[in-house]
N, C-alpha and C positions, 0 to 999 in steps of 0.2 A: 225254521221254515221247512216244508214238507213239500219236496220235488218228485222223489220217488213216487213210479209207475208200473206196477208188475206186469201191466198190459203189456210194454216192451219185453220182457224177458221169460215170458209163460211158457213152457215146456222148454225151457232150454236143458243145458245136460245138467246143469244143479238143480234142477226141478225134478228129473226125474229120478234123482238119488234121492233125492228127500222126500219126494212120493212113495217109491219105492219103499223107502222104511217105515212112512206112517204109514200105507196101507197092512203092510205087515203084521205092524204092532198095534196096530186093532183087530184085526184077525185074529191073533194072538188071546187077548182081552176078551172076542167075542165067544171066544171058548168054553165060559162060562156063561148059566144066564142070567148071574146078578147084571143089576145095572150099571149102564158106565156115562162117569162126567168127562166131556171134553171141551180143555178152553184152548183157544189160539189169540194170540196176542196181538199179532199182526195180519188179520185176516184176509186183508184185502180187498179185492170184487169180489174174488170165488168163481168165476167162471169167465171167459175167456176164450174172443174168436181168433185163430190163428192166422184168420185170410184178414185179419183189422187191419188200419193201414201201421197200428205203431208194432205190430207183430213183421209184419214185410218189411219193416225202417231196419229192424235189426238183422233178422232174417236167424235168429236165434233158436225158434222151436223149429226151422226147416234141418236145422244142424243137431238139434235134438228129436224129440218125441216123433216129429214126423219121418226124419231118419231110420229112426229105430223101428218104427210100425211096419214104414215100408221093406226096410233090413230084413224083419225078424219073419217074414211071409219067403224069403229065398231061405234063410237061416234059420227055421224054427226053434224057439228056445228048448233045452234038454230038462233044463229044472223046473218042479212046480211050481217054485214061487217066481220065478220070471213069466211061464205063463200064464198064471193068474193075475198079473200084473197088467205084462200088456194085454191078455184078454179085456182086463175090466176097463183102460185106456180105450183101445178099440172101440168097445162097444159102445161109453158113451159119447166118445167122437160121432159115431155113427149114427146117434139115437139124437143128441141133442144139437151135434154140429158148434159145439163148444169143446174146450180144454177146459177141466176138473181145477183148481182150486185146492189147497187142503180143505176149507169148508165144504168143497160138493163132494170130496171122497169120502171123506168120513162121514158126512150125512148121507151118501149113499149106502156106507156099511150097515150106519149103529139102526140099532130096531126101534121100536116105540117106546120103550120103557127108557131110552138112554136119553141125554141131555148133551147140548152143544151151545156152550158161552162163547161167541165171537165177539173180539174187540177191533177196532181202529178208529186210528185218529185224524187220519187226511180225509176233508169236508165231502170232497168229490167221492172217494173210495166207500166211503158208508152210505154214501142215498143208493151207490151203484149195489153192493150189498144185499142192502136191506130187500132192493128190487131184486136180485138172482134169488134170493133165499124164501121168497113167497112167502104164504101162510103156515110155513111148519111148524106146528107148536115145539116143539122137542128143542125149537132155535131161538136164543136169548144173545138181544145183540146190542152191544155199547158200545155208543159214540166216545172214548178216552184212551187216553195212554196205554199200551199193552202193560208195562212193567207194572205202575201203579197201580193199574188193575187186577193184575196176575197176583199180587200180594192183599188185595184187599177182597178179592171173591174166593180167595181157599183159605181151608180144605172146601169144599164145592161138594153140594149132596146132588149125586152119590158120590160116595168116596173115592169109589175105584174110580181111576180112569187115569187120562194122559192130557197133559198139556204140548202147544208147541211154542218155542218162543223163535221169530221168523222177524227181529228187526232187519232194515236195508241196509244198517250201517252206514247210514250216508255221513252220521257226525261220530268223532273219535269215541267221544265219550258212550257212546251204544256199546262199547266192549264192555266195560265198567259195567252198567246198568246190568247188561244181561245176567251177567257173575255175583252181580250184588242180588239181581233177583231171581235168581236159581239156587242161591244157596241161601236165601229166605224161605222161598218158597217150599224149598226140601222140610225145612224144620218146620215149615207152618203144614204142611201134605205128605205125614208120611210114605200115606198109601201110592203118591203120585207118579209116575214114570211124566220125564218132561225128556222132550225134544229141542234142543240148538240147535239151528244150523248155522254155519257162518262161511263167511267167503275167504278166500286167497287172496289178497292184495299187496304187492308189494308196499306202499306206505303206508301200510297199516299193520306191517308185522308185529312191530314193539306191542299195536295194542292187544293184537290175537294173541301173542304169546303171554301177556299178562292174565287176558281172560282165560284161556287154557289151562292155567298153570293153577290158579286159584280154582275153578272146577274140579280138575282132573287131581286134584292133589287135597281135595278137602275130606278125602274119606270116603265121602260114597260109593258107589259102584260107578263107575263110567264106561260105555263102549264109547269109541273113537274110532269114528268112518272117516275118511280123507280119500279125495278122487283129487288128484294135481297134476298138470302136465310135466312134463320132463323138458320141456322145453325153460329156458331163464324166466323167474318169475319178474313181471315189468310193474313199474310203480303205478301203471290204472289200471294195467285191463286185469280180468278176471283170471289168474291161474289157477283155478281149480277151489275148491268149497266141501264143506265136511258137514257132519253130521253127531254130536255129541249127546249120546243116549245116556240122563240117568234114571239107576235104577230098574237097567234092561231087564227084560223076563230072560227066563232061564233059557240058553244054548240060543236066542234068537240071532247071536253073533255067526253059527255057522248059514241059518238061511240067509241072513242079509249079507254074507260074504261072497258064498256061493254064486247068490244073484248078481250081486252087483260086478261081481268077475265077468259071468254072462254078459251082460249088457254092454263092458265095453268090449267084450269078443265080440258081439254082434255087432257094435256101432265101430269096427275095427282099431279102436283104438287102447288096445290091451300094449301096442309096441312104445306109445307114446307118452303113456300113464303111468304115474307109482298109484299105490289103492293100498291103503292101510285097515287092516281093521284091529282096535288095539283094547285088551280090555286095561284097567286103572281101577286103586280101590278093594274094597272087597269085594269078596264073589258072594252076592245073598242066596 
């Protein structure tokens, strides 16, 4: 059964860290002007009112992204990549009076020549979808399973490009799946950079550390972001959420550490935080 609502939890502080690195590592990619394929797996809406009522139920993006926007205007960021970051938050707050989605960042990046596979499976989240994402041709979207998906549309023409795999983990077994399809998905895409993120949860450690362990230890290249509070991790709530890059471009570990340092200086919580950035693997 599929209960998850990202509508509740859109800009929170793990949103903004996993934003933070997709937007990067398409930046990165667009450095070239071959083509690039991008699939997500768990796509969602893609865009998202903050003032909605299930956004004020939690009050989650006022503790995130709205935090930070209004933070970083007393606080101006020092690094480029934090301010091209929240620059580009800002302005489509401003322009559309929505929160960004990984689908509406990265289709606000990639050009016309690139291609974006969006998948999900909760009934409601794909009509919502299909509606934010208009008539863009560039966007190919299916109503199915991320995983089984993710393994049955790569390698993906064009080649180059990144995936993100962004289950809720609502059920145990979502650790398992994602491990089993990232390290399919590696040998079916060589050319791929894929995106994990996953969450902190005290009862669900045994399964993160399995998934983790079987990733971070199959050989590839792994970066390893982790934002956790220092406070006792408790068995529901959220302690904190990572970001597992395989296949990272080269040095992208010092921008995305840099930044992501920034941001909790700015959102003050550098005193209360550990922040790992670990590389795993070989260095390609």
């Amino acid at each position: 059964m599929l209960s998850y609502r990202h509508a509740y939890h859109a800009g929170n502080q793990a949103d903004i860290f996993k934003h933070f690195t997709l937007f990067h590592i398409v930046k990165y990619l667009l450095q070239k002007e071959t083509p690039v394929a991008y699939l997500d797996t768990h796509a969602g809406a893609g865009l998202y009112r903050l003032d909605s009522e299930a956004s004020s139920k939690t009050g989650e993006a006022q503790a995130g992204i709205l935090s930070l926007l209004e933070a970083q205007s007393k606080l101006p960021p020092k690094t480029d990549s934090t301010q091209s970051f929240v620059g580009f938050c800002k302005t489509f707050l401003d322009k559309t009076g929505y929160y960004p989605g990984s689908p509406a960042i990265v289709a606000s990046l990639l050009r016309s020549q690139d291609k974006l596979i969006l998948m999900e499976l909760h009934n409601n989240e794909i009509d919502i979808l299909k509606h934010n994402c208009g008539p863009d041709k560039r966007i190919h979207i299916h109503h199915r399973d991320g995983f089984t998906g993710l393994e049955a549309l790569t390698p993906p023409t064009p080649r180059r490009g990144l995936c993100l795999i962004d289950p809720s983990y609502e059920l145990p077994g979502d650790y398992a799946s994602t491990a089993q399809t990232v390290l399919e998905t590696a040998r079916r895409w060589p050319a791929g950079i894929m995106l994990i993120w996953y969450p902190v949860v005290g009862r669900r450690e045994n399964q993160l550390k399995a998934m983790h362990h079987a990733i971070c230890t199959s050989g590839l290249p792994v970066l390893d972001i982790c934002v956790q509070s220092k406070n006792a991790v408790t068995e529901y709530g959220l302690a904190g959420s990572g970001i597992l890059v395989v296949r990272p471009p080269w040095n992208i570990h010092h921008t995305l550490g840099l930044g992501i340092r920034e941001i909790l200086e700015i959102l003050g919580l550098q005193e209360d935080t550990f922040f790992s950035c670990t590389r795993h693997g070989r260095s390609d």
